[in-house]
Each structure stands twice: as structure tokens, then as C-alpha cells.
C-alpha positions as CSV (number, residue, x, y, z in Angstrom):
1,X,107.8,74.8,75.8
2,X,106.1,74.7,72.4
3,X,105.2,78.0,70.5
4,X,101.1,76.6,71.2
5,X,101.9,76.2,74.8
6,X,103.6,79.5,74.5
7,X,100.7,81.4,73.1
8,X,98.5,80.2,75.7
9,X,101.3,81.3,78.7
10,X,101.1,84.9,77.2
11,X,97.8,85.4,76.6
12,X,96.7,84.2,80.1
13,X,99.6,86.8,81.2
14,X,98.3,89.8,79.1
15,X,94.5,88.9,80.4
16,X,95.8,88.8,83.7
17,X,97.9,91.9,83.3
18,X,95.3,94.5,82.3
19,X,92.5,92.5,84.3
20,X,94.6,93.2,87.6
21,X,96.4,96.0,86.2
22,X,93.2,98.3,86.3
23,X,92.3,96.4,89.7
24,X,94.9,97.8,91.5
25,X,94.3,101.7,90.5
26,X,91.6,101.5,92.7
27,X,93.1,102.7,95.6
28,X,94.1,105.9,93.5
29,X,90.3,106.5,93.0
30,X,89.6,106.6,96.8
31,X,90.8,110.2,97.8
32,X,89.4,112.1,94.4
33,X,86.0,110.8,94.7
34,X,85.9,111.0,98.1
35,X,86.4,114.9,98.3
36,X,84.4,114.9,95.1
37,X,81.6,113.1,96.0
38,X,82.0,113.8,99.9
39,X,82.0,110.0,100.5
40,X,83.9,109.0,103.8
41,X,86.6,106.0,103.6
42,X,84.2,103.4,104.9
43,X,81.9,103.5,101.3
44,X,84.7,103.5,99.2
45,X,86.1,100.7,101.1
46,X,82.8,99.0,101.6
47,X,82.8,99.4,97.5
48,X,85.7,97.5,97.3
49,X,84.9,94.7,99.8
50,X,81.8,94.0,97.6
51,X,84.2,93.7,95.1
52,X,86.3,91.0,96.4
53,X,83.3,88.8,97.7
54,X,81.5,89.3,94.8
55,X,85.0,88.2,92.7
56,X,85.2,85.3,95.4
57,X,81.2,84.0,95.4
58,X,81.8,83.7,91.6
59,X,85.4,82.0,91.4
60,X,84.0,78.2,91.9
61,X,81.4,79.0,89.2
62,X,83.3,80.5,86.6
63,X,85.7,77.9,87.2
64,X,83.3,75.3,87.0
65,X,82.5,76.7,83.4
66,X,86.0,77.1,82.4
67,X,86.6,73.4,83.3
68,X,84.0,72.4,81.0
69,X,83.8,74.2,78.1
70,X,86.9,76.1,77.7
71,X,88.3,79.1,79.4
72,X,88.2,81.3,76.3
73,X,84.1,81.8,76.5
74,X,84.6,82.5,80.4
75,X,87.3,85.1,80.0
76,X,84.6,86.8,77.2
77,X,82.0,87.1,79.5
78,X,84.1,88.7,82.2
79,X,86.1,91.3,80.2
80,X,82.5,92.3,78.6
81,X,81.2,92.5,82.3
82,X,84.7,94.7,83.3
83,X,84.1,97.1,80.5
84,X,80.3,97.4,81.7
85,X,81.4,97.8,85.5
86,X,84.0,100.6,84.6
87,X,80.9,102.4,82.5
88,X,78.7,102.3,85.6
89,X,81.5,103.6,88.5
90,X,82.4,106.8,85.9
91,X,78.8,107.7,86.1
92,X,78.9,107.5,90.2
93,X,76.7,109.8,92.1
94,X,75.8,108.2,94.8
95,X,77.7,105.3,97.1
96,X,74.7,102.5,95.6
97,X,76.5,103.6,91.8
98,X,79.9,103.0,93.4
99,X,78.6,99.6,94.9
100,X,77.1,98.5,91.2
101,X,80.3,99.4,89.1
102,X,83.4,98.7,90.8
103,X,81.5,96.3,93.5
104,X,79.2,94.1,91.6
105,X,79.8,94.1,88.3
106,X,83.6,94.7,88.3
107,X,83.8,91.7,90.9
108,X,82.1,89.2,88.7
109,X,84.0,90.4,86.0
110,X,87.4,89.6,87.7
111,X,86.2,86.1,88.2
112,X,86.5,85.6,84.7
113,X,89.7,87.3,83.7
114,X,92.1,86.4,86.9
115,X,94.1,83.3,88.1
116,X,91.5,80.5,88.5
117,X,90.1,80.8,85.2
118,X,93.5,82.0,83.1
119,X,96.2,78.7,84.9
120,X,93.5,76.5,84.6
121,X,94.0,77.0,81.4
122,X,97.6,77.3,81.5
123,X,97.6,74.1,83.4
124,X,96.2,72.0,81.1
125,X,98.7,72.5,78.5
126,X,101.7,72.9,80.3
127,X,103.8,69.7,81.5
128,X,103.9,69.0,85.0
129,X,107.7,69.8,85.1
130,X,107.1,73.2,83.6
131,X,103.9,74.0,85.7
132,X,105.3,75.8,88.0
133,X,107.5,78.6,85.9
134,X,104.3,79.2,83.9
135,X,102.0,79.8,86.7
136,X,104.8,82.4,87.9
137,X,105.2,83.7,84.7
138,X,101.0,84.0,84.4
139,X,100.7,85.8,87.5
140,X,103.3,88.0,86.9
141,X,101.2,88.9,84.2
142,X,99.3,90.4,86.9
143,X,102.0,92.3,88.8
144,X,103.5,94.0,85.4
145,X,99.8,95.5,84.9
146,X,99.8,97.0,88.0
147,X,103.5,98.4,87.8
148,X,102.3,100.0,84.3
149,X,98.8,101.1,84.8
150,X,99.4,102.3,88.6
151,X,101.4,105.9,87.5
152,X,99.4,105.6,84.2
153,X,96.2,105.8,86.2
154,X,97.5,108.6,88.7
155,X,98.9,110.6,85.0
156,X,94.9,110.1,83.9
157,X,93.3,111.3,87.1
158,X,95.8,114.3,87.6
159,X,95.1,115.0,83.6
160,X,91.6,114.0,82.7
161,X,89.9,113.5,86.1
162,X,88.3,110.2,87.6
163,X,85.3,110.1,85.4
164,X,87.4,110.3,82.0
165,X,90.3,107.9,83.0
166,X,87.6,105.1,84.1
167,X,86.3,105.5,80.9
168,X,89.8,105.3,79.2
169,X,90.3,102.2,81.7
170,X,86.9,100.5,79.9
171,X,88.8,100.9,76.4
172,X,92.5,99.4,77.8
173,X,90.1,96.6,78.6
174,X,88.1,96.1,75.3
175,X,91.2,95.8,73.9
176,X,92.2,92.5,75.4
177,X,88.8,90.4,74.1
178,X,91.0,88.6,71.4
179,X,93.1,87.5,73.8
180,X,90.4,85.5,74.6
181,X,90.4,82.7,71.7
182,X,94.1,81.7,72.8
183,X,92.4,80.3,76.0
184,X,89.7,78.4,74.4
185,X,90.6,74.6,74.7
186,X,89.4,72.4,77.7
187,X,90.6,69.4,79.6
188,X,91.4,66.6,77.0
189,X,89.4,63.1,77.2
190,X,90.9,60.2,79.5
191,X,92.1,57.5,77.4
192,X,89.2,54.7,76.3
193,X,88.6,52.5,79.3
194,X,89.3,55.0,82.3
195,X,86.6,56.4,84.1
196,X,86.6,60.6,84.5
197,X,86.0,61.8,88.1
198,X,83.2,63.6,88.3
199,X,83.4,67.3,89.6
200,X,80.9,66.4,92.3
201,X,83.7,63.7,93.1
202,X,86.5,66.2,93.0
203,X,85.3,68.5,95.6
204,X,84.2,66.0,97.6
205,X,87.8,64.1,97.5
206,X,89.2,67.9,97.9
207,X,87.0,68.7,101.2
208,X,88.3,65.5,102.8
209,X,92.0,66.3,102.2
210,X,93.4,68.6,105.4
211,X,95.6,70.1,103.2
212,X,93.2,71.6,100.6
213,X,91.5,73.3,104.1
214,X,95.0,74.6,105.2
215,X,95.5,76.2,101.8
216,X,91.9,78.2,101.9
217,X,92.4,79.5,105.6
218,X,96.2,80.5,104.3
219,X,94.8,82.4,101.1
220,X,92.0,83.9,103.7
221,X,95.7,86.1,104.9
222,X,96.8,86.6,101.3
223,X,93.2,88.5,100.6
224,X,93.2,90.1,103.9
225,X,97.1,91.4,103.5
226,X,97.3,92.8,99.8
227,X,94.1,94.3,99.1
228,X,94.4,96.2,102.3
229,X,97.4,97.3,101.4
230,X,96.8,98.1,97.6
231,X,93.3,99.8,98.9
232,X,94.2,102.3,101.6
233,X,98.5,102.7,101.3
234,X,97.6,105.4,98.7
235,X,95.2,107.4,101.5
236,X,98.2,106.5,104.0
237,X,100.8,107.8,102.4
238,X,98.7,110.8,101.7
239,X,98.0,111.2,105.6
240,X,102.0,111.5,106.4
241,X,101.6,114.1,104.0
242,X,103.5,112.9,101.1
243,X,102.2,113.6,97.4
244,X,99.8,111.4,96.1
245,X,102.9,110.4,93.3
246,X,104.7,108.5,96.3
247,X,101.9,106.6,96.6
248,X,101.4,106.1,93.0
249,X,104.7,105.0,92.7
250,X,104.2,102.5,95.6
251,X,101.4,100.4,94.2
252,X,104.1,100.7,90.5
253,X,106.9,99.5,92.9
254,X,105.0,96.4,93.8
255,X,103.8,95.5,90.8
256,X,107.3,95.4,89.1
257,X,109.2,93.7,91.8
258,X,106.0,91.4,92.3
259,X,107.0,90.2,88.4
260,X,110.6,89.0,90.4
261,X,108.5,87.4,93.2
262,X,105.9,85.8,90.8
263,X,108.3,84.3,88.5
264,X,111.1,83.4,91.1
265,X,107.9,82.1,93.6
266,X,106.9,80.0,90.2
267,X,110.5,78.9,89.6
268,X,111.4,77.7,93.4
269,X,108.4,76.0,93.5
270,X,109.5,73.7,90.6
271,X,112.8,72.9,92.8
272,X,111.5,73.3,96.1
273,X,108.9,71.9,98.5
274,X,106.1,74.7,98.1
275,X,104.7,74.2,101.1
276,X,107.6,75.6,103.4
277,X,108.2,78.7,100.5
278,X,104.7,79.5,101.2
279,X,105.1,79.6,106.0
280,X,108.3,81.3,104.7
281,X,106.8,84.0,102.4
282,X,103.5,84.8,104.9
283,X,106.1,84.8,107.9
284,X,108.6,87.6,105.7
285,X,105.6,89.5,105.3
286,X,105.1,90.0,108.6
287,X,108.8,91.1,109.4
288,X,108.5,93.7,106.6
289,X,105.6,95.2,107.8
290,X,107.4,95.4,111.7
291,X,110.2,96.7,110.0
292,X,108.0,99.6,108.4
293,X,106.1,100.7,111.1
294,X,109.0,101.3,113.2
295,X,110.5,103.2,110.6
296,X,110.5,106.8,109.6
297,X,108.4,107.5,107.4
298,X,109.5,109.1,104.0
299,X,109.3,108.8,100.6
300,X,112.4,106.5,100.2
301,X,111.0,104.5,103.3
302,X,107.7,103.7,101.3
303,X,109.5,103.1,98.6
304,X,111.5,100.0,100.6
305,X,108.6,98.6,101.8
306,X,106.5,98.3,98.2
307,X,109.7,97.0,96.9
308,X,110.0,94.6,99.8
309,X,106.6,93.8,99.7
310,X,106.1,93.3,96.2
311,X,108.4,90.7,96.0
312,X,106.3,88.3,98.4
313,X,103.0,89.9,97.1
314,X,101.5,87.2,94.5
315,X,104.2,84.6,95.0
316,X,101.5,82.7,96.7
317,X,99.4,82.4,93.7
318,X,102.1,80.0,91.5
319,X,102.7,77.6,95.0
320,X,98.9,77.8,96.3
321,X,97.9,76.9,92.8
322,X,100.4,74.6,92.3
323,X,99.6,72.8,95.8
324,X,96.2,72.2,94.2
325,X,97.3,70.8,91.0
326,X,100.4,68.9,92.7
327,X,97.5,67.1,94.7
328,X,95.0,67.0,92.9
329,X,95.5,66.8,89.3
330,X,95.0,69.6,86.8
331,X,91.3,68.3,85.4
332,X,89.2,70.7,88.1
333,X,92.0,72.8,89.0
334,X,89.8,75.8,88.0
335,X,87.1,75.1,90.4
336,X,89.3,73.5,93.5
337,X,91.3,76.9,92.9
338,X,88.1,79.3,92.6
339,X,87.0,77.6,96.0
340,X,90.4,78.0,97.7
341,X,90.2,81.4,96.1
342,X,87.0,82.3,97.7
343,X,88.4,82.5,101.0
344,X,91.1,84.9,99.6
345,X,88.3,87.0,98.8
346,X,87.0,86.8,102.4
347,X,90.1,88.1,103.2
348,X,89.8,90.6,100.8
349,X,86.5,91.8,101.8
350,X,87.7,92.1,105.4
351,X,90.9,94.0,104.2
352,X,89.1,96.8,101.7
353,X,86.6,96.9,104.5
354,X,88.0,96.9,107.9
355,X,90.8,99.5,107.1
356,X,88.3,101.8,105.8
357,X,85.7,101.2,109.5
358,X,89.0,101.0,111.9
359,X,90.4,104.3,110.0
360,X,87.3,106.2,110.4
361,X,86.8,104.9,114.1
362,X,90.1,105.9,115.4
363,X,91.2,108.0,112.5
364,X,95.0,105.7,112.2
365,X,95.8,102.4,110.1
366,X,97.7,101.0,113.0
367,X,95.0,98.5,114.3
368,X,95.3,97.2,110.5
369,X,98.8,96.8,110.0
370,X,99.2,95.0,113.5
371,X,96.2,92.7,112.5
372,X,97.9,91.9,109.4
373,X,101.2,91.7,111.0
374,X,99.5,88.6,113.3
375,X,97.8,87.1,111.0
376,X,100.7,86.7,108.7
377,X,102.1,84.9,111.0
378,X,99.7,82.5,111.9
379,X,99.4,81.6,108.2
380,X,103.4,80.9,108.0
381,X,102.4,78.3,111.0
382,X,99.4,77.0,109.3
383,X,101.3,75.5,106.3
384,X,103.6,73.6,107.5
385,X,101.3,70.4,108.4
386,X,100.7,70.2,104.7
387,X,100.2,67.1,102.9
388,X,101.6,67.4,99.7
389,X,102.2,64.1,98.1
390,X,99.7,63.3,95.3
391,X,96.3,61.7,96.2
392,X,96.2,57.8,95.9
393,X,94.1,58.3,92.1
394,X,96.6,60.1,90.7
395,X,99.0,57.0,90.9
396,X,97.0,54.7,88.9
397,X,95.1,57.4,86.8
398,X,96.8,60.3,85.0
399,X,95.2,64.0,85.0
């Protein structure tokens, strides 16, 4: 790829790597301010779930915006809004402060500074042959900020306390707004004589294709499964009585061999039909989670399963994204993305949420993990009646 295309490739990376990097300390947060602050796991969860609706509601908008005037202005306005959101959840005192920092404000923010926004951008100035390996290689952006910033975070708390590493967490942030002009451009002009498809015209061609509605229930699973996971592990590992570093290292585990499954997801899907990678990727996740829960559980044991787990954990990203783009063209990719993102974000809601209520209600995860386990499943099925093959404009009228 060119040194241009380049630049763009590892700026969307770095954005996506401190953007989701910080993300995933959350779940590091929930045990310190809850015995600080005496809130129960449901609020903190509830927090959180906030956060990915919030994140989701937003996706198709920002999207929208990045589609038409440039990504780089998006991604400004949702690292300022991060920054903001961080401020807010140091000063927490109450559950409605928790709910305006890391809920609202930190959810909008990540609609600006995650996947939609940053491979739309990658998209349109990567060639279709090479689309795949730099989606993977964008969201693996993601995965190496969580492998650095998840023991960085737990260093901060045990060191500084929650308050003072959020506010650390605000500067890491700050520091990526240059990123930003990398990610400036927008989709190029059609050549003279070829009519541009309107984004009203896009969704509605996308919400007629089975395939686009297969994808969103799919990424409804992904939501549900990972932020579940990256949310409460941390408070399950703790309740088997293992330090708090175990489960430090856990979330670190998954975000380095989630830069393998990113990247390799990314590569495959170049070579392979992405389609089936993405029935067999929701179906391994499900074995790996039976495997777990019948197994003992110890440190090395929680290590097997991040590791396991990290390499399936944002794989889906590259091939859901890449579903969209293979169909329909890269010109609204943004928004047909945000919207198949949104139900991600259900998911995600569901996930921070429901682990927190069930846990609180029967004081165990194991209602959870089986509800994942099943759902996981059902997703692997759900793919496979995927239409793939580009839609009939795309024949006679290039992206």
C-alpha cells in the first residue's frame, strides 16, 4: 500500500487503540468504586449498558457525518466528548454521575473514535484487494490498546486510585486529537455522467437485502458476548478468589491475542468466504466458553480462556464490515456499518446489564455464560444463508 494509504491505516489504528483501549478498563473500575461508593453491580453495570446504547443510538449518525464531510471532524468531536466523559465519572458521587460520564457522554464519544467512523475511512482509500488486511490491521488497533492499557489501568488504580487514573485516562486521550487530520478526506466524486446514490437510497437498498438483517441480528451476539465478558470477568475472577492482577491480566490477554485474531480474521477474509469464518468464529466461541466452565478454575485456566477468547474476540469486525462493503460498496459504509453496529450495542446493553441484574439476583454468572453459550450458537447458524455476491449496481457502477 502507498505511504498515504499507510498513514491513514495507522492513524485509524492508534485512534482505535486508545479509544478502545481505555474502554476496556472499565471492568477494572467496577469493584473499587463499588466498595467506595457502596454501589451494588447492577449500577455499575446499568452505567455501562447506557454506554453501549448510547455508543449504538449514535453510530448511524456519526457515520452519516463521517460519510459526508470527512471522518477527521467526526473523530474530533468524539475524542473532545471522551476526554469530557472521563472528567465527569472521576468526579462520581452518586450512580446519576456514573450514568453522565462513562454512560452518556463516554458512549457518544465512542461513536466517533471506533470502527464505523475510523474503516470508513480506511475503506475509502484502500483497494478492494487490500480491504480486508487493513480492516484487521485497524481493529487490531483496538485489541493492542486494551492489551497495554488493561495492566496499565490496574498499575494506576492500585497506585493513584480511581479518581486520579480516570483523570490520567482523559490525558492518554487528548493526546490522540492529531491523529485526527489523517482521517480527514471523504468519499471521492463519481465520474461525470453517473448518478451518486443517495443515502436515503442506500439504506433503503440495504433494508431490503436479507443478508444486511442477518449481519445486525449476528453483531446483536458479538455485543451481548464481549462486553459481558470484558465488564464483569474482572468481578468473576475476583469471586473465585483470585487477585484482582489475574483478572487484569485477562482483559491484557485478550487484547494481545485479539491483535492475532483481528489481523488473521482481516487476512482470511481476503482469501476466504467471510461469511462461513464468521458461523465458524460465533460457533468456537461457544465451545470455549463450555470448555471453561467445566474447568477448574485457576489462574492459568483464566489465562486459557482470555487467550482462547481473544483470538475470536474482534475478528468479527474486519468480516462484518467487510460483508457490508463486499455488498454494498464502500460510499456509506460508515452509516450501513453504524446501523449494523447499533444492534451490537443492543447486545452490549443487554451484556453490561443483564450480568450485573442475574448476578445480584442469584449471586452467580452462570445464567450468563450459558445464555451466551446459546446464543453464540444461534449466531454461527444465522450466517450461513448469507448473500454475499455484490448488489446488481455495483456491476455497472463502481463505489
Amino acid at each position: 500500500m502507498p505511504a498515504a494509504v499507510w498513514m491513514v491505516v495507522v492513524a485509524g489504528a492508534l485512534v482505535v487503540s486508545i479509544g478502545m483501549g481505555v474502554r476496556q478498563t472499565f471492568g477494572l473500575f467496577l469493584s473499587p468504586m463499588a466498595v467506595d461508593l457502596g454501589f451494588g453491580r447492577e449500577t455499575f453495570g446499568f452505567a455501562l449498558a447506557i454506554q453501549q446504547i448510547m455508543w449504538g443510538a449514535f453510530q448511524p449518525v456519526m457515520g452519516a457525518v463521517a460519510d459526508r464531510y470527512g471522518s477527521g471532524r467526526v473523530v474530533v468531536i468524539g475524542l473532545v466528548g471522551y476526554v469530557i466523559g472521563l472528567l465527569v465519572m472521576s468526579e462520581t458521587a452518586a450512580s446519576w454521575h456514573l450514568q453522565l460520564g462513562v454512560g452518556y457522554l463516554v458512549g457518544f464519544a465512542l461513536s466517533g473514535t471506533t470502527f464505523a467512523v475510523v474503516l470508513g475511512a480506511v475503506g475509502r482509500v484502500v483497494a478492494p484487494e487490500k480491504r480486508g488486511l487493513a480492516f484487521g490491521l485497524a481493529t487490531a488497533g483496538g485489541s493492542f490498546g486494551q492489551f497495554i492499557m488493561a495492566p496499565v489501568g490496574q498499575q494506576l488504580i492500585a497506585w493513584a486510585g480511581w479518581r486520579e487514573s480516570l483523570l490520567i485516562m482523559a490525558f492518554f486521550i487528548a493526546l490522540t486529537l492529531p491523529l485526527a487530520y489523517a482521517l480527514r478526506g471523504r468519499a471521492a466524486a463519481l465520474p461525470a455522467g453517473q448518478r451518486e446514490q443517495t443515502l436515503t437510497e442506500a439504506v433503503r437498498e440495504a433494508a431490503g437485502h436479507s443478508g444486511f438483517w442477518y449481519l445486525t441480528l449476528g453483531f446483536f451476539v458479538c455485543g451481548f458476548q464481549v462486553v459481558f465478558i470484558a465488564v464483569h470477568l474482572p468481578a468473576y475472577v475476583g469471586d473465585l478468589g483470585l487477585p484482582a492482577a489475574v483478572g487484569a491480566m485477562a482483559l491484557a490477554l485478550i487484547g494481545f491475542f485479539n491483535i492475532i485474531g483481528s489481523w488473521g480474521c482481516g487476512v482470511l477474509g481476503n482469501k476466504r468466504s467471510k461469511k462461513y469464518l464468521l458461523s465458524l468464529l460465533y460457533v468456537l466461541r461457544s465451545v470455549v466458553t463450555v470448555a471453561f466452565l467445566f474447568a477448574p478454575k485457576t489462574d492459568w485456566v483464566i489465562y486459557a480462556f482470555a487467550s482462547a477468547m481473544g483470538l475470536l474476540w474482534l475478528g468479527t469486525v474486519p468480516l462484518t464490515s467487510g460483508l457490508v462493503a463486499q455488498i454494498f460498496g464502500v460510499r456509506y459504509m460508515a452509516t450501513l456499518f453504524g446501523i449494523v453496529f447499533f444492534s451490537h450495542q443492543v447486545g452490549s446493553f443487554l451484556g453490561a446489564w443483564l450480568g450485573g441484574r442475574l448476578f445480584d439476583m442469584t449471586g452467580s454468572y452462570d445464567l450468563m455464560w450459558w445464555i451466551s453459550v446459546a446464543l453464540g450458537i444461534a449466531a454461527g447458524i444465522l450466517h450461513l444463508p448469507i448473500a454475499d455476491k455484490p448488489v446488481e449496481r455495483l456491476k455497472v457502477q463502481p463505489a
